[in-house]
C-alpha positions in Angstrom: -2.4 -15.5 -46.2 -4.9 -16.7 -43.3 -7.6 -14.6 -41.6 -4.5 -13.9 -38.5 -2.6 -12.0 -41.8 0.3 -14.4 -41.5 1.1 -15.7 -45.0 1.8 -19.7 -44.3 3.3 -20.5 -47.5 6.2 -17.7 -47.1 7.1 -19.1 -43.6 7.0 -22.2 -44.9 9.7 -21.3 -47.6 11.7 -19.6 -45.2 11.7 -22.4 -42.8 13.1 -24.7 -45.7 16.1 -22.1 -46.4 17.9 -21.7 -42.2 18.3 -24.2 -39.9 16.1 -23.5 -36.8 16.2 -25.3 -33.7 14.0 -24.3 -31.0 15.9 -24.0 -27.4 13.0 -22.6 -25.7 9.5 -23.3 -26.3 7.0 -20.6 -25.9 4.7 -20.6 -22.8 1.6 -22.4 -23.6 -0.9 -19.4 -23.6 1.2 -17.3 -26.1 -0.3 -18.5 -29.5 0.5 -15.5 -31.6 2.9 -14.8 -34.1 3.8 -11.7 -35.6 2.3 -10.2 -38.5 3.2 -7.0 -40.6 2.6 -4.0 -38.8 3.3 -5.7 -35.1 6.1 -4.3 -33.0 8.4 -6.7 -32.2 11.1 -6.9 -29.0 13.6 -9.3 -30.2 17.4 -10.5 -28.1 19.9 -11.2 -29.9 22.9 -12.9 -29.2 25.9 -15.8 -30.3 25.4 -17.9 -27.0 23.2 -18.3 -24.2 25.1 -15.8 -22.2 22.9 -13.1 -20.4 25.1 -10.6 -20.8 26.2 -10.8 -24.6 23.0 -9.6 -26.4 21.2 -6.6 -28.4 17.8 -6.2 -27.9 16.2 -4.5 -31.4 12.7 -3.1 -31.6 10.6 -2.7 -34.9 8.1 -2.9 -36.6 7.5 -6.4 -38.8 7.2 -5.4 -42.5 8.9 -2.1 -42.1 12.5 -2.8 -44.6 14.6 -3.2 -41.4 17.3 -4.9 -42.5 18.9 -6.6 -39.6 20.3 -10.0 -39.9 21.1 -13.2 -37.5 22.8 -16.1 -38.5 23.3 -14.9 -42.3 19.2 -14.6 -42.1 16.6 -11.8 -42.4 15.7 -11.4 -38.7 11.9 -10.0 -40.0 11.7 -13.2 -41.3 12.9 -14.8 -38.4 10.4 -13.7 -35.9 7.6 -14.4 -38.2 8.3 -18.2 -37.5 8.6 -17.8 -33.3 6.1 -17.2 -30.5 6.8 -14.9 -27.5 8.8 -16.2 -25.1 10.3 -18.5 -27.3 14.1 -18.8 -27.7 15.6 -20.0 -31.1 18.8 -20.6 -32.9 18.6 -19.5 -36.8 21.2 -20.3 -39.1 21.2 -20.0 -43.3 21.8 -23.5 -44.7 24.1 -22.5 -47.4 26.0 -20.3 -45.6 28.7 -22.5 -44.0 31.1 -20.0 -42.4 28.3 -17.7 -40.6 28.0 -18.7 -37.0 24.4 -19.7 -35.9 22.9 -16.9 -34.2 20.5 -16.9 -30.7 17.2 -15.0 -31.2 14.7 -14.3 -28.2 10.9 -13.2 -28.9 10.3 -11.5 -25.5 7.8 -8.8 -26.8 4.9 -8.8 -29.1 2.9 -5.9 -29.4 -0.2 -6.5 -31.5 -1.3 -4.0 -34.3 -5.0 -4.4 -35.5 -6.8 -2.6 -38.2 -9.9 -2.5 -36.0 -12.3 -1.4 -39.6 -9.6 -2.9 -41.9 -9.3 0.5 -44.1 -6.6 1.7 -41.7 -9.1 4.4 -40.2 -9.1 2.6 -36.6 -5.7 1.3 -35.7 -5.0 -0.7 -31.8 -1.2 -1.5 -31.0 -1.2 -3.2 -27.7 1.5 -1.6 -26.0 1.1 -3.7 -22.4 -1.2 -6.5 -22.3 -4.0 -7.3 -19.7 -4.1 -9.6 -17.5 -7.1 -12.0 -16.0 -9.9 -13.5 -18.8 -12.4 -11.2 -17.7 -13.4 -8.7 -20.5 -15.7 -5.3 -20.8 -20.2 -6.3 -21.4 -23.0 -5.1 -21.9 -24.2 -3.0 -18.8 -20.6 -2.5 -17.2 -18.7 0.7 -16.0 -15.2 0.9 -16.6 -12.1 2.7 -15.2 -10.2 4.4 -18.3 -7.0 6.5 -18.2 -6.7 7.8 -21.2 -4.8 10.9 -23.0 -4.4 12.0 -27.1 -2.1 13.7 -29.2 -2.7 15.5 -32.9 -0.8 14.2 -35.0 0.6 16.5 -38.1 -0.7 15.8 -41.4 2.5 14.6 -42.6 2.8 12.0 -39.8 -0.8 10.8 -40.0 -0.4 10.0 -44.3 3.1 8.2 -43.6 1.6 5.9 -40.9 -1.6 5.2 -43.2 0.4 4.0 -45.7 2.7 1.6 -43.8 0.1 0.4 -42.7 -1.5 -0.1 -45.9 1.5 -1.6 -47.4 2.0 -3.7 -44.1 -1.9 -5.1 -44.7 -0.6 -6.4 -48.6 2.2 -8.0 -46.6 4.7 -5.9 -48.9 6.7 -3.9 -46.3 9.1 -0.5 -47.2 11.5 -1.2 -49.5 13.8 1.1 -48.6 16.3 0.5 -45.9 15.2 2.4 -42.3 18.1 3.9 -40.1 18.6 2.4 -37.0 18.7 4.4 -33.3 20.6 3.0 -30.8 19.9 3.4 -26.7 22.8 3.1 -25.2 22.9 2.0 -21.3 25.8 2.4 -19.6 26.7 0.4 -16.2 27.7 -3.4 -15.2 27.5 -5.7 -18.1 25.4 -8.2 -15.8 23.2 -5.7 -15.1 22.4 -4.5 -18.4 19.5 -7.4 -18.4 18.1 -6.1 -15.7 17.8 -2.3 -16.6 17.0 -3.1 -20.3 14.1 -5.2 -19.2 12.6 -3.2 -16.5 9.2 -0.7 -17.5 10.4 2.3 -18.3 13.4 1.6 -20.6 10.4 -0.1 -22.6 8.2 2.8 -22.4 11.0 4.9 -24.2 11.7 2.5 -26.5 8.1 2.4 -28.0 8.8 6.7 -27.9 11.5 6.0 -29.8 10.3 4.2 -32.0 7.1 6.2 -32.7 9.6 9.3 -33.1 11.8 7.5 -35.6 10.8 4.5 -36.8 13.3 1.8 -38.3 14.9 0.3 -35.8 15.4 1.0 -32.0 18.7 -1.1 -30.2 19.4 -1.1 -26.8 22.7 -2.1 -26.1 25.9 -1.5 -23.7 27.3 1.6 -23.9 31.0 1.7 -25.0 33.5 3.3 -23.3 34.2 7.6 -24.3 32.3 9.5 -26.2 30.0 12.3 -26.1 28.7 12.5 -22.6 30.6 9.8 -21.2 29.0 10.5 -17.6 25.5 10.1 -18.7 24.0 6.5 -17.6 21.8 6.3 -20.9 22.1 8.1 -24.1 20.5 7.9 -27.4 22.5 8.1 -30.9 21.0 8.0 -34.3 23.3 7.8 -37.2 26.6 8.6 -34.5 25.0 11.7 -33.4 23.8 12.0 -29.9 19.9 12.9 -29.8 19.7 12.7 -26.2 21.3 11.8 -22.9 20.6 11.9 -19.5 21.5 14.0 -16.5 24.9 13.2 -14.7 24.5 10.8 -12.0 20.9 9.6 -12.4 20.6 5.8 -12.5 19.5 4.2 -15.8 16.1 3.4 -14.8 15.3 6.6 -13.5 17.4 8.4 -16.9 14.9 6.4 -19.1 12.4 8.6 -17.6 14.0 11.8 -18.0 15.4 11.2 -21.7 11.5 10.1 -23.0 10.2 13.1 -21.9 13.1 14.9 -23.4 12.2 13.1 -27.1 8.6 13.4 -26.8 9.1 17.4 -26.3 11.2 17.5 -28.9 9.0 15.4 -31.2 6.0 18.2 -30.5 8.6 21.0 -31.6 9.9 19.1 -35.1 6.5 17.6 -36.1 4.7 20.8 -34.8 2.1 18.6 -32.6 1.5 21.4 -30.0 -2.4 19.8 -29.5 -2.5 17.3 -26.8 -4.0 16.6 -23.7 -2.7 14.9 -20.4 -3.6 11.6 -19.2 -6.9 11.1 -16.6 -8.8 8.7 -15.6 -12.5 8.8 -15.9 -15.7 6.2 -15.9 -17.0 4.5 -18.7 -20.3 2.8 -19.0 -21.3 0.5 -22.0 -24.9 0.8 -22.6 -26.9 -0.2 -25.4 -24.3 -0.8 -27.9 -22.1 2.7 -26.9 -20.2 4.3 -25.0 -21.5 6.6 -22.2 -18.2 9.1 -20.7 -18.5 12.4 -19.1 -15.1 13.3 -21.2 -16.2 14.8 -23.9 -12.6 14.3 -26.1 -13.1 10.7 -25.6 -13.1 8.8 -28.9 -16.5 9.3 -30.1 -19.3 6.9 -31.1 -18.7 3.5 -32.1 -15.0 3.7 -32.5 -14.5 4.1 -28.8 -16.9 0.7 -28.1 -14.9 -1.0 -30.8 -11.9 0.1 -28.7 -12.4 -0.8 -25.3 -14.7 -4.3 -26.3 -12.5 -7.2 -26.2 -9.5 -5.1 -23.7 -8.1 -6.6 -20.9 -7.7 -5.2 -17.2 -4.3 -3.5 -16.8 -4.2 -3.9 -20.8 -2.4 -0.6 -22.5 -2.7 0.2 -26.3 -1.8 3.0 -28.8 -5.1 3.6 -31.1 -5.0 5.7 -34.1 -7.5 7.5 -35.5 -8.7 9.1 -38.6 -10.3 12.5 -38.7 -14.3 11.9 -40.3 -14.0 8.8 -37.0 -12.7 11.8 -34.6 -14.4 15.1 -34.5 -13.8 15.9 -38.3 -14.2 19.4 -39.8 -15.4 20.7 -36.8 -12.9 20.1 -34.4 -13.5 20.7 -30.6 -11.9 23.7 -29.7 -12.8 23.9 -26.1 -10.4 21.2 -25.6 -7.8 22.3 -28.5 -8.6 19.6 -30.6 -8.2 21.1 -34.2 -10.3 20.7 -37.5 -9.4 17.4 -39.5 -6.7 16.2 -36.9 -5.8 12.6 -36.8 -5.7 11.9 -33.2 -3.5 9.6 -31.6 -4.8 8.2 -28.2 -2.7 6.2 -25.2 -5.8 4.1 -23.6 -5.0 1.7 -20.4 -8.2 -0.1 -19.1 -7.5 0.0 -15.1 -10.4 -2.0 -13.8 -14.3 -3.6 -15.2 -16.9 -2.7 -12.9 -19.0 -5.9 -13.4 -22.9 -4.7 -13.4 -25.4 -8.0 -12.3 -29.4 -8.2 -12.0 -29.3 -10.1 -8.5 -32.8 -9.5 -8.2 -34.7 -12.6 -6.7 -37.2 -12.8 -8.9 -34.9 -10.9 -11.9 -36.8 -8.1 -12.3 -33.4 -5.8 -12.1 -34.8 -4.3 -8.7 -31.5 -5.0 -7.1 -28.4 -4.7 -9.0 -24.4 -5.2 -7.7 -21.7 -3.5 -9.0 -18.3 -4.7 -8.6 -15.8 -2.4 -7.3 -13.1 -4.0 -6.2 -12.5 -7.3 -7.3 -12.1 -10.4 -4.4 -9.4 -13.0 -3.9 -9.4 -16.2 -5.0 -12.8 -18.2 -6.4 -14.8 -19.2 -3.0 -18.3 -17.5 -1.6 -19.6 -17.7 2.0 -21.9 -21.0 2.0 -25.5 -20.4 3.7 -25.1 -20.4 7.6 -21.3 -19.8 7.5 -19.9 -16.6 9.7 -19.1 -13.7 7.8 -18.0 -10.4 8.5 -18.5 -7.5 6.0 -18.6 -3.7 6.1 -21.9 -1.8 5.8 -22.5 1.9 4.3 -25.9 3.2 3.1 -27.0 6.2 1.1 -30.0 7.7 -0.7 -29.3 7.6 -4.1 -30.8 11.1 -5.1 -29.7 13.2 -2.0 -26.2 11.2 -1.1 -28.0 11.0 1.9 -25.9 8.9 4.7 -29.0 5.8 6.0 -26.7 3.9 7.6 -23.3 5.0 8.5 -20.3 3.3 8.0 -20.3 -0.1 10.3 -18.8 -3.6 10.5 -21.6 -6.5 11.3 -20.6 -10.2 11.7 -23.6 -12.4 11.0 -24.8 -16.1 9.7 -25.4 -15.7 6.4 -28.1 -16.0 4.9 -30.4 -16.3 8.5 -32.9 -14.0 7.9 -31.6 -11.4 10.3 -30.8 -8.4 7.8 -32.6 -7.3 4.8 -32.7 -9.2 1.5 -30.7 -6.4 -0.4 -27.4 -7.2 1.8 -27.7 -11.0 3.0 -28.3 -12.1 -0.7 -25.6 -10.2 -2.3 -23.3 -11.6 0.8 -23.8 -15.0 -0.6 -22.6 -13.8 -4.2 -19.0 -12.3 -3.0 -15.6 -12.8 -2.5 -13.4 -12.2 0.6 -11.9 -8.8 -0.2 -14.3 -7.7 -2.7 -16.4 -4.7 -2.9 -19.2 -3.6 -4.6 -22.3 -1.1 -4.4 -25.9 -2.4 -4.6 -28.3 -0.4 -5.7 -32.0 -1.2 -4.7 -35.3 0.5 -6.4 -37.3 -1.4 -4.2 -37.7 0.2 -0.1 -39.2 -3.5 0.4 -36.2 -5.1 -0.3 -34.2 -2.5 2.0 -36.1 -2.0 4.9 -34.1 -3.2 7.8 -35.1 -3.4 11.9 -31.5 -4.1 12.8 -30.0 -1.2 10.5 -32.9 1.3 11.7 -33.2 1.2 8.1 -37.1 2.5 6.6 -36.4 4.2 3.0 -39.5 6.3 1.8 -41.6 4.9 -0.4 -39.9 5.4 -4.1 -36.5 5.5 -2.8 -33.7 4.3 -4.1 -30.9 3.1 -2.0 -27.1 2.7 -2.5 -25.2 0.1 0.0 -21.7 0.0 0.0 -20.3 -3.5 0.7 -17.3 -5.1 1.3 -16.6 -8.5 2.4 -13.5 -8.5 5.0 -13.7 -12.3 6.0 -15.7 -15.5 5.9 -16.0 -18.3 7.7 -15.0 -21.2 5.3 -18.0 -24.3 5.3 -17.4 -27.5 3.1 -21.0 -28.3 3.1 -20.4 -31.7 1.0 -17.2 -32.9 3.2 -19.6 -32.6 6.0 -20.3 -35.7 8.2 -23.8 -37.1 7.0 -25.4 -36.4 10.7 -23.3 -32.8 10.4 -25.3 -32.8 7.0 -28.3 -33.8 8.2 -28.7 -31.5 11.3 -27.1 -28.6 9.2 -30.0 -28.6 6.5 -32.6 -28.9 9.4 -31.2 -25.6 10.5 -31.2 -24.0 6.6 -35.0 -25.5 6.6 -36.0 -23.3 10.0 -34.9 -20.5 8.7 -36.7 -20.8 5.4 -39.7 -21.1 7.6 -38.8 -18.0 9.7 -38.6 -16.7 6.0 -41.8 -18.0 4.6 -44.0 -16.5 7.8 -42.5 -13.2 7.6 -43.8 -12.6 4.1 -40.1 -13.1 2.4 -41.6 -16.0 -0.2 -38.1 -15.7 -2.2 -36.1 -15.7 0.0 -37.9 -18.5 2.1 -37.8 -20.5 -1.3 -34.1 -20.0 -1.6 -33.4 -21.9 1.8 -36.0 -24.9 0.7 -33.8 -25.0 -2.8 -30.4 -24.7 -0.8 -31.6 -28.3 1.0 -32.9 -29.9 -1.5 -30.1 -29.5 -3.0 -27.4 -30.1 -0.5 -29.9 -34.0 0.2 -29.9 -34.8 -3.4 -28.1 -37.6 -3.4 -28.2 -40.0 -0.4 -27.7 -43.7 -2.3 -23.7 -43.1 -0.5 -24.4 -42.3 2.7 -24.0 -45.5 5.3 -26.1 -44.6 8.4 -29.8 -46.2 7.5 -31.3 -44.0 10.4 -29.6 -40.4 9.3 -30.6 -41.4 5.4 -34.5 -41.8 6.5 -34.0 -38.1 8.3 -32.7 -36.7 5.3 -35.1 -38.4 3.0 -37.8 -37.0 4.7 -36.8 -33.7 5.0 -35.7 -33.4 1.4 -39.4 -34.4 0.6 -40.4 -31.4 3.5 -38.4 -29.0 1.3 -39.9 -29.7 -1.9 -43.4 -29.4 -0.1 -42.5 -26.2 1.1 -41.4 -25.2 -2.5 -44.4 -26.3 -4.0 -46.0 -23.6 -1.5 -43.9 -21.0 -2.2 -44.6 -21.5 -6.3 -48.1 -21.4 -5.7 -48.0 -18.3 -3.5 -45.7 -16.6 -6.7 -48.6 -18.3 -8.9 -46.0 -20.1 -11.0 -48.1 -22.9 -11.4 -45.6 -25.2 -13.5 -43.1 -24.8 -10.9 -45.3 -26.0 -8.2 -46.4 -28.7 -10.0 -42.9 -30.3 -10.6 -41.9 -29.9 -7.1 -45.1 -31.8 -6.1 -44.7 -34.3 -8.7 -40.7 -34.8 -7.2 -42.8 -35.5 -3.7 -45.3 -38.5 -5.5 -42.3 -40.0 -7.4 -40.7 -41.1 -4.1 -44.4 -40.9 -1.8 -47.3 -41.6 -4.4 -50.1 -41.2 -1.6 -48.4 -37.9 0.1 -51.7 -35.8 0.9 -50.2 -32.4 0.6 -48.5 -33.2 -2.8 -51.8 -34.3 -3.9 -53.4 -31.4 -3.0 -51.0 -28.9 -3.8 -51.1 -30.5 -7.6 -54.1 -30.2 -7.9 -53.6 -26.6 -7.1 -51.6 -26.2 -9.7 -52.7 -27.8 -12.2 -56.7 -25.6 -11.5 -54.3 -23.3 -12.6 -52.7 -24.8 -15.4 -56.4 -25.6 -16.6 -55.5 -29.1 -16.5 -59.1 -29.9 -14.9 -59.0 -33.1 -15.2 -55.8 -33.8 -14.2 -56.6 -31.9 -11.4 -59.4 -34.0 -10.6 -57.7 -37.1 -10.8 -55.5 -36.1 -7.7 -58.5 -35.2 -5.4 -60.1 -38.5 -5.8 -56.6 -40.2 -5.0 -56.2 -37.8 -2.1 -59.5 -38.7 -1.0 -59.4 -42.1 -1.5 -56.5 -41.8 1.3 -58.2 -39.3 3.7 -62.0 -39.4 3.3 -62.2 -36.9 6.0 -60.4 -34.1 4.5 -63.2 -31.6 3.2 -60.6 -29.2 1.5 -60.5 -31.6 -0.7 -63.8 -32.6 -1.2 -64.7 -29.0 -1.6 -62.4 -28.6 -4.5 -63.5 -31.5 -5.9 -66.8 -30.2 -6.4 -65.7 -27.4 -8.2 -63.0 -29.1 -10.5 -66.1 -31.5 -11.4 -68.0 -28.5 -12.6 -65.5 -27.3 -14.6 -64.8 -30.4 -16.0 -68.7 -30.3 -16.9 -68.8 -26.7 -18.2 -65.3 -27.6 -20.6 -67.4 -31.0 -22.1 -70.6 -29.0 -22.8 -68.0 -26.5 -24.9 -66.5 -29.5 -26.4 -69.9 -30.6 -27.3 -70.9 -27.5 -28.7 -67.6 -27.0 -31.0 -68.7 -31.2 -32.2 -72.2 -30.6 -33.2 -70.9 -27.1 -35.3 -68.6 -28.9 -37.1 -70.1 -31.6 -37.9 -73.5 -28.8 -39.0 -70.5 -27.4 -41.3 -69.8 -31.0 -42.8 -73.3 -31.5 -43.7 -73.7 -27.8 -45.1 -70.7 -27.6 -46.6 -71.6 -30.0 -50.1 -74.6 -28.2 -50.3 -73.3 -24.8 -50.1 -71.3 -25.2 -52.8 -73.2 -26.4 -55.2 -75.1 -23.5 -55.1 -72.8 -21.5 -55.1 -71.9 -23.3 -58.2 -75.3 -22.8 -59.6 -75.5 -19.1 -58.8 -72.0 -18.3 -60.7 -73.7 -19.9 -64.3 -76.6 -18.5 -63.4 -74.7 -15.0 -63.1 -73.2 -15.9 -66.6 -76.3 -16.7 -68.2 -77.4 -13.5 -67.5 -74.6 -11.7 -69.5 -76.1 -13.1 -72.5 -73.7 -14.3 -75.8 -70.7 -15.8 -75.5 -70.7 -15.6 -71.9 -74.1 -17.8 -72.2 -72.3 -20.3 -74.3 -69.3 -20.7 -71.8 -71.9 -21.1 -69.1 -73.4 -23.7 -70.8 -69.8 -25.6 -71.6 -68.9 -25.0 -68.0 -72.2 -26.9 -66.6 -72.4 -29.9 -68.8 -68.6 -31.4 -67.4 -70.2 -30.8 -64.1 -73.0 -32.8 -64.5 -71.0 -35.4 -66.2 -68.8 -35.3 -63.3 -71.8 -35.5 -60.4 -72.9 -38.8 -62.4 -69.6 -40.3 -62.8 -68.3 -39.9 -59.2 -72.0 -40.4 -57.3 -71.3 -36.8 -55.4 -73.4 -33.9 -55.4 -71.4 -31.1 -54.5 -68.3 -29.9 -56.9 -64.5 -30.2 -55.8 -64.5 -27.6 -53.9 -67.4 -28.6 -52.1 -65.3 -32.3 -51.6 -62.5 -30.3 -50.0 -64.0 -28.5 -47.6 -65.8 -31.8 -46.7 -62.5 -33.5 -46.3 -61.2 -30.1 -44.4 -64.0 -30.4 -41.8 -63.0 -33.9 -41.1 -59.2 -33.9 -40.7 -60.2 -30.9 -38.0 -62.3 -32.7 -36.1 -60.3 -35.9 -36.4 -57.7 -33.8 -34.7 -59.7 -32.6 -32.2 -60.8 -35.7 -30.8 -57.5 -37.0 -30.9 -56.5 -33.8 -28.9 -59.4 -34.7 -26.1 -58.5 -38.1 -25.9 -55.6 -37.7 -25.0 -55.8 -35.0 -22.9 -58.2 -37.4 -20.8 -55.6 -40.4 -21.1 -52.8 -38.4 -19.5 
């Protein structure tokens, strides 16, 4: 068996007993197969014809007995995928007719702990790859059940038997749903949402087997359009002259009260939907009969929107001996809960600077994959609030703006750029800097925290890179301005935003044709980087400023203000040298520019001031080379000494102790002992290093 709990050997066997020939391949995203304890949906049928065809539900592993083609159809559907359509037929059984077998539902069962205390079945599944992180909210409707004792030990053990792969034994009786109507539209009803909402009722109620099939013609409660027998007696039907789809409706709620009479499962609560925030590795829910601690994390983590699932759970995981009686849970239940994920609010840092100060939420998910580009019209709906009071700041407006021009705060024009059309979402700023907003009358006291409500209604589309290159050219000289604007105003990350946007958008011109538009864009690529290097310093990120101004000397190697700005940064990098290097080449190239002459003076001192240091750590080294033979030898003289002293024995191994070390100072022409010799040797591999370390330092 594999880590998926599909044992590859047995379907391997199987496959070398039928005949099966595939007539339908499965879609290419449906990978899974069924394992024990899965429910499966399964058609079955002689031909292709839509209208001749059970459909049987059950769960794999459970003893159901059924049989297609003179074959095990368990064993069958171990072999398929869903969606795919098969023909299954045994190989020694000449006279049975091949039979037509559909996979059309798979509902996945996982032992979430693997001791059958936290059990998943995926009723529905989800749709979209997007699943529940760290830091997001999410829209839950969930409700529970109690389930009675002896319900709760019959499902642990299936499902321990199902986990060995053995299955039950013992043949289960089969219940059949019986829809009555139009043969050609018994596809139709059978397949539509709430004839398989009953079904799964059905087959939690009674297990075995569930079959939906055409009702025959007679019989008890011939005017019903959907009935349910079990064993030839009628369990249920629907109301005279309700439509199937609707009857399905009326007859589940009809079994699931009678299930909470027979099985004595009076504790339950409806469904509700309520917010869920993951934080810090739980799960933070104002309900307080959600599932508790871990287990509900482990739930929800890898879910799917619009994904539905069945979880079980066992009493010491739910509320244990003490029960929660406020909300009629009782003492030691096993507690059965229906979860559907309905939406993932996505939480983001969109913080300039990532300091968390500004955060989106995601409310409403947008169409498609495309966001406004910088300077392209967009129209978007504006609502602000104080966070603490619910205070209305801004009422409820539409604004239609270029974005990202510096005309509204930094809190909506920079979250603009990270949306889709049709998306909504709340930003929450902790910064009244970041908020503060002439056009929106908008000045937040100091500490506030502010709520915008956003959604993005439409935006001009702007293919920035299927632009013609003077289009290009004249559309970056516009992003540029405003970075300016930007930079003057204070707005240093934002400003540094617009310089990234054209450098970016100008990186590569070695395509472009016109000589005279290339030279424009050249040069104001190399204004942009400038203008970074500014910013960087002004945020003190020296490395940053000093790449951006090494990008200007690669193509410019004599650019004044590149010079000067890296020296800038490198002063502080404490690269003094370095630093010096690129004032004497800006000076070489402008003798008149006393800025630079000024800072030369000073980078010269501290060039000085770090050689007298280096000078100073060189001459107490090398005072600790020369000590260092000496030192030990007395310290070799002052241990015998010490042992002389003791008298004895002790005198005698004194004695043996200093003859070998006089024999060894004559032998080896040294007077200092080994350890004296290694700390000599110690000394010099340091300062070896260290003048290695300056030299190079001074070569770069």
């Amino acid at each position: 068996m594999d880590a998926t709990g599909i044992d590859k050997h047995e379907v391997a066997l199987f496959l070398g007993e039928v005949e099966k020939d595939i007539v339908i391949e499965a879609p290419h995203d449906s990978w899974n197969q069924p394992r024990p304890d899965d429910i499966v949906v399964v058609e079955v049928g002689e031909n292709s014809s839509a209208t001749n065809f059970r459909i049987h539900c059950w769960r794999v592993g459970a003893g159901v007995l059924l049989t297609a083609g003179g074959v095990s159809l368990d064993r069958c559907v171990r072999t398929m995928r869903r969606g795919e359509e098969a023909t299954f037929k045994a190989k020694d059984g000449e006279s049975v007719p091949a039979a037509r077998v559909r996979l059309t539902g798979l509902h996945r069962c996982e032992d979430l702990r693997g001791d059958g205390r936290l059990v998943r079945t995926t009723l529905r599944d989800g749709h979209r790859w997007q699943m529940p992180q760290e830091g997001s909210e999410l829209r839950v409707r969930f409700s529970w059940q109690a389930l009675p004792a002896a319900v709760a030990a019959s499902v642990a053990g299936a499902l321990e038997l199902g986990a060995r792969g053995e299955g039950v034994e013992q043949a289960q009786e089969e219940t059949a749903l019986e829809i009555r109507g139009a043969a050609d539209q018994f596809a139709e009803v059978a397949g539509s949402p709430e004839v398989a909402t009953l079904r799964l009722a059905l087959l939690r109620r009674f297990g075995g087997t569930i079959t939906v099939c055409v009702a025959g013609e007679g019989g008890l409660c011939a005017s019903s359009a959907l009935r349910v027998l079990r064993g030839g007696s009628l369990v249920s039907a629907s109301s005279a002259g309700v439509a199937a789809v609707e009857a399905a409706e009326e007859v589940r709620q009809e079994i699931e009260a009678a299930a909470v009479t027979a099985l004595g499962t009076t504790q339950q609560r409806a469904a509700r939907e309520v917010t869920i925030s993951l934080d810090e590795g739980r799960c933070v829910c104002s309900a307080e009969d959600w599932i508790p601690g871990l287990a509900g994390l482990r739930v929800l983590s890898d879910l799917r929107v619009g994904q539905r699932c069945s979880v079980r759970l066992a009493p010491d995981l739910a509320f244990g001996a003490q029960g929660l009686p406020d909300f009629g849970v009782p003492t030691d239940a096993t507690l059965e809960y229906d979860v559907e994920l309905l939406q993932i609010m996505k939480l983001e840092d969109i913080s300039l600077d990532g300091s968390g100060r500004i955060t989106k939420k995601t409310t409403h998910e947008g169409e498609g994959y495309d966001h406004p580009a910088e300077g392209a019209e967009v129209v978007l709906r504006v609502e602000a609030r104080d966070h603490a009071s619910g205070t209305v700041l801004v009422e409820d407006c539409e604004l239609k703006f270029l974005a990202a021009s510096g005309k509204f705060c930094s809190a909506v024009e920079e979250t603009v750029l990270l949306m889709k059309k049709g998306e909504s979402c709340e930003v929450r700023c902790t910064d009244s800097s970041e908020c503060e907003d002439t056009e929106l009358k908008l000045q937040p006291r100091a500490g506030a925290i502010v709520v915008f409500s956003l959604e993005l209604l439409d935006f001009e589309k702007m293919d920035i890179y299927g632009m013609e290159e003077v289009d290009r050219a004249a559309y970056c000289t516009k992003r540029k301005e405003v970075g300016s604007k930007l930079f003057q105003e204070g707005a240093t990350r934002r400003a540094l935003r617009r310089y990234q946007h054209v450098s970016g958008s100008l990186a590569y011109l070695e395509d472009w044709k016109n000589a005279a538009v290339v030279e424009e864009a050249t040069a104001l690529r190399r204004v942009c980087h400038l203008n970074a290097a500014a910013c960087w310093l002004k945020l003190e990120d020296w490395q940053q400023a000093e790449t951006s101004c090494s990008t200007v000397l690669g193509e410019d190697p004599s650019n004044g203000k590149a010079l000067f700005r890296r020296a800038k940064a490198l002063e502080g990098l404490r690269e003094y040298r370095e630093a010096e290097q690129s004032l004497r080449k800006l000076l070489e190239c402008d003798k008149e520019n006393r800025e630079a002459a000024r800072m030369l003076v000073k980078m010269r001192q501290l060039v000085k001031n770090e050689m007298e240091k280096e000078k100073e750590m060189f001459s107490r080294m090398a005072r600790g080379m020369r000590d260092a033979p000496d030192t030990a030898a007395g310290s070799a003289a002052a241990g015998v000494a010490e042992s002389a002293k003791a008298g004895g024995k002790g005198a005698a191994m004194a004695s043996k102790v200093d003859r070998p070390s006089a024999v060894q100072a004559d032998s080896d022409g040294s007077d200092g002992s080994g350890v004296g010799r290694t700390m000599l040797i110690a000394a010099a591999a340091v300062l070896t290093l260290s003048a290695v370390s300056i030299l190079a330092r001074r070569w770069r």
